[in-house]
Biopython code that builds the backbone (N, CA, C, O; Angstrom):
import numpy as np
from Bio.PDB.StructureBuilder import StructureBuilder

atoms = [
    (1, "UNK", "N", (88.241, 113.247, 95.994)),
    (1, "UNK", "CA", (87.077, 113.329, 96.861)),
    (1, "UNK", "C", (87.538, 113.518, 98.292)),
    (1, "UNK", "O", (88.602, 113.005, 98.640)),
    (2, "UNK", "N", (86.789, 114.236, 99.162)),
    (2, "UNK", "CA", (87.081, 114.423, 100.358)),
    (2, "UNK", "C", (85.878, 113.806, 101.460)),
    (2, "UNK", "O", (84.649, 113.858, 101.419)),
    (3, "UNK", "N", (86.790, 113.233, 102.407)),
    (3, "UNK", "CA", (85.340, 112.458, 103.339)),
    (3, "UNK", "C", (84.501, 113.713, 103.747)),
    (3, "UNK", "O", (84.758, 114.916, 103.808)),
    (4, "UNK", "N", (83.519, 113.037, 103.975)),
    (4, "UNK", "CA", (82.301, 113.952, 104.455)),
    (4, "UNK", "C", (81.830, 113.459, 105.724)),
    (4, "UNK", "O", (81.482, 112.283, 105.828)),
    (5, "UNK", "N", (81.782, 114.345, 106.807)),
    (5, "UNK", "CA", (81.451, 113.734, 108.532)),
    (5, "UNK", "C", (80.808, 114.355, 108.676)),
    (5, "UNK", "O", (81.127, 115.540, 108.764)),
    (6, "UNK", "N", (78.924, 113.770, 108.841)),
    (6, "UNK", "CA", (77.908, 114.663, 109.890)),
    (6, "UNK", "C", (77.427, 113.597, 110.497)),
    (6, "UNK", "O", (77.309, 112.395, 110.258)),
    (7, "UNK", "N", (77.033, 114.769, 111.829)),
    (7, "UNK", "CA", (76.325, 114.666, 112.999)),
    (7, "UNK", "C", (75.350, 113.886, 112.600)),
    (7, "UNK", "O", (74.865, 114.143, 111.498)),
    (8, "UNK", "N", (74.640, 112.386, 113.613)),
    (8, "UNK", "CA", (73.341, 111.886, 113.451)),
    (8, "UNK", "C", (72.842, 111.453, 114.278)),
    (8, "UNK", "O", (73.369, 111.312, 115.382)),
    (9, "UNK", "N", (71.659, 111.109, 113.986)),
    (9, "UNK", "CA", (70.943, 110.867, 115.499)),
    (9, "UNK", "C", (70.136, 109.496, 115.444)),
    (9, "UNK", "O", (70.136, 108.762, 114.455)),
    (10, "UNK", "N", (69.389, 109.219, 116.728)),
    (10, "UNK", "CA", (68.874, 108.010, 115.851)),
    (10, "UNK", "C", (67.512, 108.028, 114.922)),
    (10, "UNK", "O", (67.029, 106.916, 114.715)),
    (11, "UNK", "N", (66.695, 109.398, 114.216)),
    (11, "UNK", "CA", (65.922, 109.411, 113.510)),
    (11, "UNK", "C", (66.386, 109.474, 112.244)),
    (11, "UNK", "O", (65.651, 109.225, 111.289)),
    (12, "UNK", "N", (67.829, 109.862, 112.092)),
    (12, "UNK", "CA", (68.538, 109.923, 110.882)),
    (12, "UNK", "C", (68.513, 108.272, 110.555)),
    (12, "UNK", "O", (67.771, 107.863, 109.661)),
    (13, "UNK", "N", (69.283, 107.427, 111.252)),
    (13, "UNK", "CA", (69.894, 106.281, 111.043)),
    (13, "UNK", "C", (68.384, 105.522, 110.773)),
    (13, "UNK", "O", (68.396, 104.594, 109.964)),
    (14, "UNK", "N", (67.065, 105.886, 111.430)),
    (14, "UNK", "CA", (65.715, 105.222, 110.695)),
    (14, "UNK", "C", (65.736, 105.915, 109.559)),
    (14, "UNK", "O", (65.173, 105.291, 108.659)),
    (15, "UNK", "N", (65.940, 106.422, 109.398)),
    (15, "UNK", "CA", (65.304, 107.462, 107.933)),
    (15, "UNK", "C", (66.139, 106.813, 107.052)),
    (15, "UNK", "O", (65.647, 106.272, 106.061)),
    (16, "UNK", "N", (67.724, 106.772, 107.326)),
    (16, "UNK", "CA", (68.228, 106.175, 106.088)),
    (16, "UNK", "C", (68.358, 104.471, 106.079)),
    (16, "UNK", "O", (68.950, 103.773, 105.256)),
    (17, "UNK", "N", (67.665, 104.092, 107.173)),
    (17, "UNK", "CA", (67.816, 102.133, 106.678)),
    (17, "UNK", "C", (66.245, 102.365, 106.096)),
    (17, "UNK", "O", (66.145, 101.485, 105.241)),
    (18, "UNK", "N", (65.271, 102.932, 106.122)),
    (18, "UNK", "CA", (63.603, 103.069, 105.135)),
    (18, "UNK", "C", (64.370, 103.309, 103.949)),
    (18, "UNK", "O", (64.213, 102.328, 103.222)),
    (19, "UNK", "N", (65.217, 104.252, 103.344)),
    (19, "UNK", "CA", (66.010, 105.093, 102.234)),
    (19, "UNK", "C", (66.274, 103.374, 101.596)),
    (19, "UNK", "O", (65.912, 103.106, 100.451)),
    (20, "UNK", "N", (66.867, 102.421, 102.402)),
    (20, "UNK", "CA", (68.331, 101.506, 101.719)),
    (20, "UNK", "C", (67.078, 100.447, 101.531)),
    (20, "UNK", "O", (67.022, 99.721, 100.538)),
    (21, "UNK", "N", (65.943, 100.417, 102.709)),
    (21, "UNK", "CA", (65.180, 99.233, 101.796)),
    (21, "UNK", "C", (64.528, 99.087, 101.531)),
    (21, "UNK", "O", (63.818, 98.086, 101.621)),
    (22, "UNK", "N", (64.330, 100.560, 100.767)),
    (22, "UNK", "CA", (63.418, 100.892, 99.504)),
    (22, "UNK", "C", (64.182, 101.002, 98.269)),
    (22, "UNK", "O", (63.719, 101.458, 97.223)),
    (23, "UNK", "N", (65.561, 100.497, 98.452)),
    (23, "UNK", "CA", (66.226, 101.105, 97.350)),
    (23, "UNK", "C", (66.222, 102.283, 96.805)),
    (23, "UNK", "O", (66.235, 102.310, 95.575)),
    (24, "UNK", "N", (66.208, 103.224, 97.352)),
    (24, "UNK", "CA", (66.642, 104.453, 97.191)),
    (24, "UNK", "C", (67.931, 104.471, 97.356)),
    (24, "UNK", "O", (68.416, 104.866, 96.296)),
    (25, "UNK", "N", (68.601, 104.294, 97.983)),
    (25, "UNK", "CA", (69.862, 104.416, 98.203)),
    (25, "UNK", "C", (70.716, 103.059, 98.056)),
    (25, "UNK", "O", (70.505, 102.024, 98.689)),
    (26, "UNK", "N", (71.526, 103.230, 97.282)),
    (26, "UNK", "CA", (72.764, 102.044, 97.481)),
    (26, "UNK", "C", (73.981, 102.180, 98.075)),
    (26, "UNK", "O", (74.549, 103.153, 97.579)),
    (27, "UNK", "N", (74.699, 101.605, 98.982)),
    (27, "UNK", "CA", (75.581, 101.722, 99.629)),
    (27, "UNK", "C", (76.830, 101.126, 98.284)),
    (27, "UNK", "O", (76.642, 100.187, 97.510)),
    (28, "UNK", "N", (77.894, 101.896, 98.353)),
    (28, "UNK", "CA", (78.824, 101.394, 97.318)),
    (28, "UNK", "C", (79.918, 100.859, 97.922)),
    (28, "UNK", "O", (80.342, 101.486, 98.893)),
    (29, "UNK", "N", (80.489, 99.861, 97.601)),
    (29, "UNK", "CA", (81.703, 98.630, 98.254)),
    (29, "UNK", "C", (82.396, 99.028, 97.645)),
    (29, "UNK", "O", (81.899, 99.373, 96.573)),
    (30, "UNK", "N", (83.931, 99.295, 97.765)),
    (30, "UNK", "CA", (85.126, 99.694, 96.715)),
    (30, "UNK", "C", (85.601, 97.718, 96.897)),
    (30, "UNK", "O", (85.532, 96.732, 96.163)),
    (31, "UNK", "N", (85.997, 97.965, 98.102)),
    (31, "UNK", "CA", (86.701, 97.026, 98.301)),
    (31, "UNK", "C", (86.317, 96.346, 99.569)),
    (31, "UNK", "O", (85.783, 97.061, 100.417)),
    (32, "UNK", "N", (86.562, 94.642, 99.938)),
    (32, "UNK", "CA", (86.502, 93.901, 101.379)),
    (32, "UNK", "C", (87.825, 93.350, 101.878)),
    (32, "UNK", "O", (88.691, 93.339, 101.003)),
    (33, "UNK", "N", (88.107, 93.005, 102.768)),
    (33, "UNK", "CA", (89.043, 92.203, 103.202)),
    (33, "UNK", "C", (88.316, 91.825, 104.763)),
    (33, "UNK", "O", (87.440, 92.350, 105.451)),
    (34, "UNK", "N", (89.508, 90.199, 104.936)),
    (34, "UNK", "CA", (89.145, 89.885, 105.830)),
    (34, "UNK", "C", (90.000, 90.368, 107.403)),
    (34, "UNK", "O", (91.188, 90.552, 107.136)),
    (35, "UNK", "N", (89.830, 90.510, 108.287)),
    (35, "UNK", "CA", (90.291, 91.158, 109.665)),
    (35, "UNK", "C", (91.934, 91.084, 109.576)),
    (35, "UNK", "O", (92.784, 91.911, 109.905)),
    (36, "UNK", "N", (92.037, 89.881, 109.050)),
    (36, "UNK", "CA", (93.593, 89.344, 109.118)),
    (36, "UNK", "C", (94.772, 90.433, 108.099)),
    (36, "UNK", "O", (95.988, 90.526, 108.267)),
    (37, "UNK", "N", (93.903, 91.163, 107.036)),
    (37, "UNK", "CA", (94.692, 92.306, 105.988)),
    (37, "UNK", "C", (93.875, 93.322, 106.558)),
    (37, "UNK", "O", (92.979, 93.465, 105.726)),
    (38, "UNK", "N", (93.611, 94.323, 107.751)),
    (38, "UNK", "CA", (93.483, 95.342, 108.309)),
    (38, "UNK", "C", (94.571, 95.479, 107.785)),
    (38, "UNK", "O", (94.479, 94.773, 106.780)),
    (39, "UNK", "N", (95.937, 96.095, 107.795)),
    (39, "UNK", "CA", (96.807, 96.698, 107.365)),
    (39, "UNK", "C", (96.931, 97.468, 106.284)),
    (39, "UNK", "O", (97.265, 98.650, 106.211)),
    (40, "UNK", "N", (96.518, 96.400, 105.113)),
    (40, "UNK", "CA", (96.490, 96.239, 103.679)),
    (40, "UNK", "C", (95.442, 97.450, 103.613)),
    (40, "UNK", "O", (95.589, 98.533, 103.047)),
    (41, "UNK", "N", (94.395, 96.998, 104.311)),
    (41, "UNK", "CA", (92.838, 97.612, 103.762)),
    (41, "UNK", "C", (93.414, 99.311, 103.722)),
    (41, "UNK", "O", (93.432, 100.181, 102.851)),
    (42, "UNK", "N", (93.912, 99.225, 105.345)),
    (42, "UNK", "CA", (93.872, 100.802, 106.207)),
    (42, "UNK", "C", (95.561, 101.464, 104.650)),
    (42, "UNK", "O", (95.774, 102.673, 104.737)),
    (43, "UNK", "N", (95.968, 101.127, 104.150)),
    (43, "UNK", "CA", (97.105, 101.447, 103.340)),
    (43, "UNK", "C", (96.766, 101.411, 102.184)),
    (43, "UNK", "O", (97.503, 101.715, 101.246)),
    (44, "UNK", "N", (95.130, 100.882, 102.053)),
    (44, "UNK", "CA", (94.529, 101.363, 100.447)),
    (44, "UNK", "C", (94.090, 102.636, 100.354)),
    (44, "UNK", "O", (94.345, 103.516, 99.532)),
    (45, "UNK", "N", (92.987, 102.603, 101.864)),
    (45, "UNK", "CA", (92.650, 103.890, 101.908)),
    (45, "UNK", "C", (93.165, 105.173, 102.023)),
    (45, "UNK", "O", (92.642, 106.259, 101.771)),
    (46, "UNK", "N", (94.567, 104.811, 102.554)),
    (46, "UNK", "CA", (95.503, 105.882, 102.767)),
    (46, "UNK", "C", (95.884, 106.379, 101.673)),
    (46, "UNK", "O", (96.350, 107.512, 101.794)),
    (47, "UNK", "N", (95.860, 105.867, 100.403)),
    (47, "UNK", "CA", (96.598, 105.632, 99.149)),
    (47, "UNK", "C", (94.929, 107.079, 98.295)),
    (47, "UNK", "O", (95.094, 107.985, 97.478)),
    (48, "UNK", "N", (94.181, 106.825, 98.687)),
    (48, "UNK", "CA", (93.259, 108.234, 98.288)),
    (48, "UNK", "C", (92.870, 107.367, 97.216)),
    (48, "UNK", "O", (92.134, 108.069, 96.522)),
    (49, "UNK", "N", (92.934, 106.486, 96.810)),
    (49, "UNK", "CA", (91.956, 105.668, 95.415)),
    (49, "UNK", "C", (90.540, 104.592, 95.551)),
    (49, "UNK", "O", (90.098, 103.631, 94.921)),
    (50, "UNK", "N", (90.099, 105.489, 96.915)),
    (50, "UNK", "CA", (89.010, 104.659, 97.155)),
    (50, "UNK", "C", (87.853, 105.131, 96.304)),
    (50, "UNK", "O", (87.862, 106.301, 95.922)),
    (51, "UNK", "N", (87.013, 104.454, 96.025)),
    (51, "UNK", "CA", (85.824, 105.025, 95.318)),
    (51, "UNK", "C", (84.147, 104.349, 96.015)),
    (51, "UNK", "O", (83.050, 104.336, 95.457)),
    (52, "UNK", "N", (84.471, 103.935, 97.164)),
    (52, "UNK", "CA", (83.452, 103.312, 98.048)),
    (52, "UNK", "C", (83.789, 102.915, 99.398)),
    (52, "UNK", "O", (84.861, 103.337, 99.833)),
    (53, "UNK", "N", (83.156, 102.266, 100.057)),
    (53, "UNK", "CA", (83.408, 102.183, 101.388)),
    (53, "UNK", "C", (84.462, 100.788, 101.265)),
    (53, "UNK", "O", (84.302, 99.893, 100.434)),
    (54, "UNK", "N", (85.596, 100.837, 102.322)),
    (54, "UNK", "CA", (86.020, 99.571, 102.168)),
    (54, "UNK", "C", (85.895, 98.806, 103.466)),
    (54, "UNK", "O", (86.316, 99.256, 104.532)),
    (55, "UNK", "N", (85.408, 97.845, 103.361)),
    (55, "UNK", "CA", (84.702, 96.746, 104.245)),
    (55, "UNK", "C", (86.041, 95.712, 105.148)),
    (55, "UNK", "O", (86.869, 95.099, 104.474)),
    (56, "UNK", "N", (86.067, 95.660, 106.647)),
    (56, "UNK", "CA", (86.583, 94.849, 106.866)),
    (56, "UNK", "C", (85.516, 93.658, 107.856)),
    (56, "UNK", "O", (84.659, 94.048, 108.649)),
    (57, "UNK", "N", (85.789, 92.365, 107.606)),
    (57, "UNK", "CA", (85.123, 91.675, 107.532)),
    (57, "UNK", "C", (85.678, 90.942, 108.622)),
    (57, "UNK", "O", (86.895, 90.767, 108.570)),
    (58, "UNK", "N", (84.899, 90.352, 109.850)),
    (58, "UNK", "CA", (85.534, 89.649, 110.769)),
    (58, "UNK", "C", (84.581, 88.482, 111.005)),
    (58, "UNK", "O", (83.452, 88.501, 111.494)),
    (59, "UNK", "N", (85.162, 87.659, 110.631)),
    (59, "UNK", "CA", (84.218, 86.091, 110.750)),
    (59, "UNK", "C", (84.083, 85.427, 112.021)),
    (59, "UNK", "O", (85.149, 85.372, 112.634)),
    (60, "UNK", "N", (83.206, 84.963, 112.539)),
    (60, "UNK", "CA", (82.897, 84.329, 113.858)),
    (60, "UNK", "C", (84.260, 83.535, 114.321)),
    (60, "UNK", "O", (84.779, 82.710, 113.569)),
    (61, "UNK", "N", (84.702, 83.788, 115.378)),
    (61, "UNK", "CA", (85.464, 83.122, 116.434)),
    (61, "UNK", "C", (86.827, 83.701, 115.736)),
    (61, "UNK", "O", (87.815, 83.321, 116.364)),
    (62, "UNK", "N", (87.150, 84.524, 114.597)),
    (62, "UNK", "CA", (88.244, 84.628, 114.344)),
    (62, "UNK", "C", (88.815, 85.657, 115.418)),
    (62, "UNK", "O", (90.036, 85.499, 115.430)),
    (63, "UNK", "N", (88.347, 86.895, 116.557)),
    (63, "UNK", "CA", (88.889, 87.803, 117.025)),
    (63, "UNK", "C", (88.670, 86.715, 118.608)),
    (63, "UNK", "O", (88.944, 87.535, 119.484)),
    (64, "UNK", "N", (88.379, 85.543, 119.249)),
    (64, "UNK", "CA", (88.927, 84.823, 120.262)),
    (64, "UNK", "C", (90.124, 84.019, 120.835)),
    (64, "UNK", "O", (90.053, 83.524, 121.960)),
]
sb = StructureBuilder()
sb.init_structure("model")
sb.init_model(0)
sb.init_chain("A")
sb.init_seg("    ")
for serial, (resi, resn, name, xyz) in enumerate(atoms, 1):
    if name == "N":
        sb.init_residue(resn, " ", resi, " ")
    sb.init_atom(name, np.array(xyz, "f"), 0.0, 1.0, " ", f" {name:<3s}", serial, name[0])
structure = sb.get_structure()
């Protein structure tokens, strides 16, 4: 699979949160990690076996 990058605006970004909560659309998670395996995450994706978005996750007060 190859990423896909378009242009949006902000009537797009309404159009598709009406889309997500109506369930029309599902957003797909491959994978999460927390801020601390950025490395890990960014060296999965590099690896081309993603099959969803992969999530990094930064918990309150951890980036102070």
């Amino acid at each position: 699979a190859r990423p896909f990058v378009a242009n949006t605006d902000s009537e797009d970004l309404v159009a598709l949160k009406e889309l997500i909560e109506a369930g029309l659309v599902t957003p797909v998670i491959d994978r999460t990690y927390p801020l601390s395996r950025t490395p890990e995450a960014l060296s999965y994706t590099g690896k081309g076996h993603v099959r969803g978005k992969v999530v990094i996750v930064v918990e309150e007060g951890e980036n102070s």
